[in-house]
Wavefront OBJ file of the C-alpha trace (Angstrom):
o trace
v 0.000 0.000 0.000
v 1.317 3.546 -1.039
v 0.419 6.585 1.243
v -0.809 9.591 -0.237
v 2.278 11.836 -0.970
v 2.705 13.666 1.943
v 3.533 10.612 3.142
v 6.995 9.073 2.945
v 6.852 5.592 1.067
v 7.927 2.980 3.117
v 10.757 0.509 1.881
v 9.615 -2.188 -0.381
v 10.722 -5.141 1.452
v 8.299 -5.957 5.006
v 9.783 -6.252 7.555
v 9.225 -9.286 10.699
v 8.385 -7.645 13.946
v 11.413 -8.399 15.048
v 13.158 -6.247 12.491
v 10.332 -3.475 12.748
v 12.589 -1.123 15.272
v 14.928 -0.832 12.262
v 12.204 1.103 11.133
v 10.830 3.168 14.175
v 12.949 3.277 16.777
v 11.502 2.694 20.324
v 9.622 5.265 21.902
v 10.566 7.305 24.869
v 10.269 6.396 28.023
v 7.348 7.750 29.001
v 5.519 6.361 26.543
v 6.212 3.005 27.537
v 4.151 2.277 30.092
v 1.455 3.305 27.808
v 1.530 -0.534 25.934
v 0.579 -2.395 29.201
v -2.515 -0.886 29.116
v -3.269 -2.718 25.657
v -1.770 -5.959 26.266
v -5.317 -7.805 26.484
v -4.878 -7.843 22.576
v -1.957 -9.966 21.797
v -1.143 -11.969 18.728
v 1.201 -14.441 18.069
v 4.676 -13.397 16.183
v 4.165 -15.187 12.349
v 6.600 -15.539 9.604
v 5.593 -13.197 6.686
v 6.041 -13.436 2.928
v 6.936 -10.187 1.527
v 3.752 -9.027 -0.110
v 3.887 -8.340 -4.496
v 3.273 -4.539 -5.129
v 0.834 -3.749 -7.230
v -0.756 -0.472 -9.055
v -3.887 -1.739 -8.742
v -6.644 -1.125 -5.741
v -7.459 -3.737 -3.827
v -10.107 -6.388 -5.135
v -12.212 -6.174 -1.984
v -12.372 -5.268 2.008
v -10.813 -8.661 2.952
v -7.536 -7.290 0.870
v -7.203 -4.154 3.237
v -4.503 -4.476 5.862
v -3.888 -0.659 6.402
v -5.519 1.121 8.747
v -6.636 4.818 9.147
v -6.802 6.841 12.600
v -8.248 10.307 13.225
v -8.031 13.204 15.699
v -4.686 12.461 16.559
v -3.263 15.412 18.430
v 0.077 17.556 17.468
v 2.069 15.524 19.524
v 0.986 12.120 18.333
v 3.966 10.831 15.978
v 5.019 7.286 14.595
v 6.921 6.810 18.531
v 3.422 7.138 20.468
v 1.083 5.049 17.685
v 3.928 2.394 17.710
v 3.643 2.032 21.272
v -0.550 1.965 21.671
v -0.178 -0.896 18.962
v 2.888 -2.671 19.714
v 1.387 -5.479 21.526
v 0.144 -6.992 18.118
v 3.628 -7.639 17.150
v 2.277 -7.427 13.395
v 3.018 -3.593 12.604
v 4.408 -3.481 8.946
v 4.543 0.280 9.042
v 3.576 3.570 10.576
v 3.049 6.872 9.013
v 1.269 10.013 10.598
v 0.581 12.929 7.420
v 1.845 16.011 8.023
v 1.690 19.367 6.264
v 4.641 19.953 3.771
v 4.956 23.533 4.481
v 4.771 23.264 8.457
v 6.046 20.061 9.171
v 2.403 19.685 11.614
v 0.302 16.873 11.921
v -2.788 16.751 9.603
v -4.655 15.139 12.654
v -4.664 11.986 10.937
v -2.238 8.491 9.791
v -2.040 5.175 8.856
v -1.305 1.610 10.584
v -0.141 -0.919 7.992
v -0.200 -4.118 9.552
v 1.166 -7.714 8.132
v -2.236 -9.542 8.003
v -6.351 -8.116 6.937
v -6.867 -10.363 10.197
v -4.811 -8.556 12.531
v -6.097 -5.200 11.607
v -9.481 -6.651 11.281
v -8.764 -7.597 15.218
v -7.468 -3.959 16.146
v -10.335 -2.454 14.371
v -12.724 -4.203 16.454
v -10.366 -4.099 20.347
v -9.314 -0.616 19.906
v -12.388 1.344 18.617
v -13.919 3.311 21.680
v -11.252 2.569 23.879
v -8.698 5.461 25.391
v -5.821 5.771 23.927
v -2.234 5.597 26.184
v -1.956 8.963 28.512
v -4.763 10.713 27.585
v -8.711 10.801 27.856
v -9.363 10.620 24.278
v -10.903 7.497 22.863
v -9.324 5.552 19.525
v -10.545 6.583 16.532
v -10.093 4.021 13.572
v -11.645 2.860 10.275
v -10.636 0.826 7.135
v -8.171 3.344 5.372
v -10.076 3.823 1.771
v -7.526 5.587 -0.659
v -5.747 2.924 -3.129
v -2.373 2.630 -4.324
v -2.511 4.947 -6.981
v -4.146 7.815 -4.888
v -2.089 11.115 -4.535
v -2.767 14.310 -3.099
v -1.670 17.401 -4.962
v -1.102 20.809 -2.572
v -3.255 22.660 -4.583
v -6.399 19.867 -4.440
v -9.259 21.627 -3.110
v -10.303 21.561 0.740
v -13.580 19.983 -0.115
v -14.731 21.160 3.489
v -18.686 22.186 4.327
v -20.021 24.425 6.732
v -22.295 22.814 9.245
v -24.449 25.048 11.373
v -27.032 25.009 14.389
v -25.375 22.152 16.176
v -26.808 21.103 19.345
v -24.437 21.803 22.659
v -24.091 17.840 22.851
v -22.812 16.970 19.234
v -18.823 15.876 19.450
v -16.494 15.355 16.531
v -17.320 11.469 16.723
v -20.608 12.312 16.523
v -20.928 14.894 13.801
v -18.073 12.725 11.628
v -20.716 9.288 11.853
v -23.734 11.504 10.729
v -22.139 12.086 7.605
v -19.796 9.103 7.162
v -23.118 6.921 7.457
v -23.776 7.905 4.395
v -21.013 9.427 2.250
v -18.062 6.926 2.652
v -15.882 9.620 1.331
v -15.642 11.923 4.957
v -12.397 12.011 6.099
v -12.663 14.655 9.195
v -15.227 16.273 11.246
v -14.215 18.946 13.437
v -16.998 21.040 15.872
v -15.566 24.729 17.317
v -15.497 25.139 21.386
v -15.233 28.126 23.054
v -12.110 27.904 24.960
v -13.084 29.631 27.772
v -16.298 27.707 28.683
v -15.289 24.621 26.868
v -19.137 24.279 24.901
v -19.730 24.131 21.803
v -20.156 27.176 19.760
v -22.911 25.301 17.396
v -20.849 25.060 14.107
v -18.424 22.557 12.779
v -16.758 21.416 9.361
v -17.103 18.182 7.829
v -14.171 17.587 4.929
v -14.895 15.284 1.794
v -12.275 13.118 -0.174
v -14.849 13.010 -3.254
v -16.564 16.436 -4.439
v -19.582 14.990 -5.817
v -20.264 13.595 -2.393
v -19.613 16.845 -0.377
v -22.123 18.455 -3.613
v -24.752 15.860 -2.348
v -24.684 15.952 1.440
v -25.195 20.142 1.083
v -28.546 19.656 -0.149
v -29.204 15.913 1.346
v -27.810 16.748 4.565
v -29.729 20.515 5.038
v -32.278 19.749 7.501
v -31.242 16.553 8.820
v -31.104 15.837 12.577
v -27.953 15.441 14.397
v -28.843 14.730 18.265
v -31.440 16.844 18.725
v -31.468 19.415 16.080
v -31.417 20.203 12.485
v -28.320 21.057 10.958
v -27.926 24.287 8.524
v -25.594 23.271 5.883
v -23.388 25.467 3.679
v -20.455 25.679 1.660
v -16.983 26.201 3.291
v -14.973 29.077 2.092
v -12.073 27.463 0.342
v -8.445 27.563 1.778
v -5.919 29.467 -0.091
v -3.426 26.992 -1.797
v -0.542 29.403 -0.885
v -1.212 29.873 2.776
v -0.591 32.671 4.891
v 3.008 33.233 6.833
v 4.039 35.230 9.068
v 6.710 35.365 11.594
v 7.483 37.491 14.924
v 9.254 37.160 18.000
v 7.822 37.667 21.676
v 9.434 37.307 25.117
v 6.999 35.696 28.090
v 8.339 34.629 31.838
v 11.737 34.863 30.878
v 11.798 32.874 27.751
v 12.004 33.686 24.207
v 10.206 31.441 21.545
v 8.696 32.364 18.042
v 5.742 31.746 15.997
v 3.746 31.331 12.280
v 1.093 31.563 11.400
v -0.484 28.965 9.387
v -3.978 28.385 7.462
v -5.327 24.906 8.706
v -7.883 22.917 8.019
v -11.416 23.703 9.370
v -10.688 27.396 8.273
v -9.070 27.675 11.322
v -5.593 29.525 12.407
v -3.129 27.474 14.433
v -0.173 29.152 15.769
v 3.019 26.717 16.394
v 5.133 28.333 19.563
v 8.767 27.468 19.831
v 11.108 27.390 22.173
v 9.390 27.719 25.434
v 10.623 27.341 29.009
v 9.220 24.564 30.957
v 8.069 26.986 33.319
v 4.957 28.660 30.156
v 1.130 27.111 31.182
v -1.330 26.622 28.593
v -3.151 29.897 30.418
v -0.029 31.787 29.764
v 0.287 30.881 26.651
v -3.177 32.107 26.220
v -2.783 35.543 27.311
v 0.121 36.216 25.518
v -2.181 35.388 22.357
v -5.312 36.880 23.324
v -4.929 40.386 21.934
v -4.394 38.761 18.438
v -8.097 37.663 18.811
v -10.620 34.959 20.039
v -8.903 31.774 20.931
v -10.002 28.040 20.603
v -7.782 26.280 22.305
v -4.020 26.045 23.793
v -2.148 22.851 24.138
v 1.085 22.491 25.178
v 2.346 18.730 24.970
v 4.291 17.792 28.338
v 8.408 17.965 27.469
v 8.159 19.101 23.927
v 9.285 22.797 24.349
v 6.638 23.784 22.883
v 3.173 24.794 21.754
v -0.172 25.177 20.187
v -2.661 28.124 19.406
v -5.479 27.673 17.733
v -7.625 30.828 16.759
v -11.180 30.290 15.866
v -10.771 32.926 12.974
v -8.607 34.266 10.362
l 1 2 3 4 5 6 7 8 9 10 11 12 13 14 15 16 17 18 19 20 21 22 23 24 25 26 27 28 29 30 31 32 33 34 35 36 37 38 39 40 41 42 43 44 45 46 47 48 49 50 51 52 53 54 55 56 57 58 59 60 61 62 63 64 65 66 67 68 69 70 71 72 73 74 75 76 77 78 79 80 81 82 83 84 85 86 87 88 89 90 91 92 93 94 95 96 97 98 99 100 101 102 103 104 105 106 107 108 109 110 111 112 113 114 115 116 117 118 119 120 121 122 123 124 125 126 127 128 129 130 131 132 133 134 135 136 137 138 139 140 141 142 143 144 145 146 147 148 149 150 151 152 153 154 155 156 157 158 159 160 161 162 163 164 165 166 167 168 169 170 171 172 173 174 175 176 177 178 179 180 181 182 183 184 185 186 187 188 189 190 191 192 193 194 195 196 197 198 199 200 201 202 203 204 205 206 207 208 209 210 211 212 213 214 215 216 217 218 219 220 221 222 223 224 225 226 227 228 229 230 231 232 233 234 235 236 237 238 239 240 241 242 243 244 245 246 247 248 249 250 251 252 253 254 255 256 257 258 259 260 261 262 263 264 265 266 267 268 269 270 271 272 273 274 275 276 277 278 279 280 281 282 283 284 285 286 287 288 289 290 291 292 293 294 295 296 297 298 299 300 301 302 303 304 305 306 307 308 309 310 311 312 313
């Protein structure tokens, strides 16, 4: 299987899972107590035949041995996915997408494993279930693209505008309303108010096939999610270029810098480098408030840095 081409292609040859660290190296130590929590899936180590590569998709389902996880958080690399699925002793390969320009996580990746039955069996374990360190829950489906899928920078952000949520609708939520019936939904994504943490009562859903997101704007307009009916309209389109800038600031001592980026979901996320262990997600905050309404602030324990997300251009 071939990622899309932000993704790097992975050699050729499979490797055993004994050979697999060759690959990804193992994960820090604080991740590692992460993969007891997951040992009530094992599978036995197996011999594997190194697999013919083809240009073709797969004939059917039972084929598919890849994959696909959502919502994955900045911080989230190959390291910490390795380690929530290590237990399986079948991982083939590993690869989260990340943006070209910024080097940031898409929010999304891909588990190749050596057997359809093994990722059949983490499909059906892992879905629902938190994932090591944190209190979200997996998030996992059949990955869908084919071998000879590519993504182009300039392809379209076939995103819509969802509106008149009710306070209860979550990503998960919103995401299954559409992927019920469009198979081609990639993301859904609702806006919080950072400050009271509920809902703001819009989100974005993103397409992977245009003639789908065409349909669900007029199929979709009207239709209940929890308890209300949704307002659906078009998402204004990302620019291909993106927006740039950089600046410098000084806050309790320590110096770090900043860009701004366009992201998906029409929303601005601010990377912050270079911070002293010392900066709290509500400093971070203030420093950034003046620039406009917030969405959220993460800063990911030991990393040195930071995230900003603003919940408008």
């Amino acid at each position: 299987m071939q990622y899309p081409t932000t993704a790097m292609v992975m050699p050729h040859q499979m490797l055993s899972p004994h050979q697999h660290y060759a690959l990804h190296p193992p994960p820090p130590q604080h991740y590692m107590a992460a993969t007891a929590y997951h040992h009530q899936y094992q599978h036995p180590h197996q011999q594997h035949h190194h697999p013919a590569h083809s240009n073709h998709v797969a004939g059917s389902v039972a084929d598919n041995k890849t994959v696909w996880i959502g919502d994955l958080h900045n911080w989230m690399d190959e390291n910490y996915l390795h380690t929530c699925f290590a237990s399986t002793g079948e991982i083939a390969s590993i690869k989260v997408i990340r943006n070209k320009q910024t080097g940031l996580s898409e929010g999304y990746g891909f588990v190749e494993f050596f057997t359809h039955g093994t990722a059949e069996k983490v499909l059906q374990n892992y879905t629902g279930i938190l994932m090591p360190n944190t209190d979200q829950h997996f998030r996992l489906n059949w990955a869908t693209f084919s071998t000879g899928d590519k993504r182009s920078d300039n392809a379209p952000d076939l995103s819509i505008f969802v509106g008149d949520l009710a306070a209860d609708v979550t990503d998960s939520l919103l995401h299954d309303t559409f992927a019920n019936r469009y198979s081609s939904v990639k993301a859904a994504k609702v806006v919080f108010d950072a400050n009271t943490g509920r809902s703001k009562g819009y989100g974005f859903v993103r397409f992977g096939d245009d003639s789908e997101r065409t349909q669900a704007m007029t199929e979709m307009n009207g239709v209940y999610c929890s308890s209300r009916a949704m307002r659906i309209g078009a998402a204004t389109p990302r620019k291909s270029s993106g927006y740039q800038q950089q600046a410098s600031c000084v806050h309790n001592k320590s110096s770090c810098y900043y860009h701004f980026t366009q992201r998906h979901f029409l929303c601005l996320q601010i990377f912050v480098g270079g911070l002293d262990p010392n900066v709290t997600d509500e400093d971070l905050k203030q420093t950034f408030t003046q620039h406009g309404e917030i969405v959220s602030v993460k800063i990911p324990v030991g990393k040195g840095c930071g995230f900003v997300q603003f919940a408008s251009r």
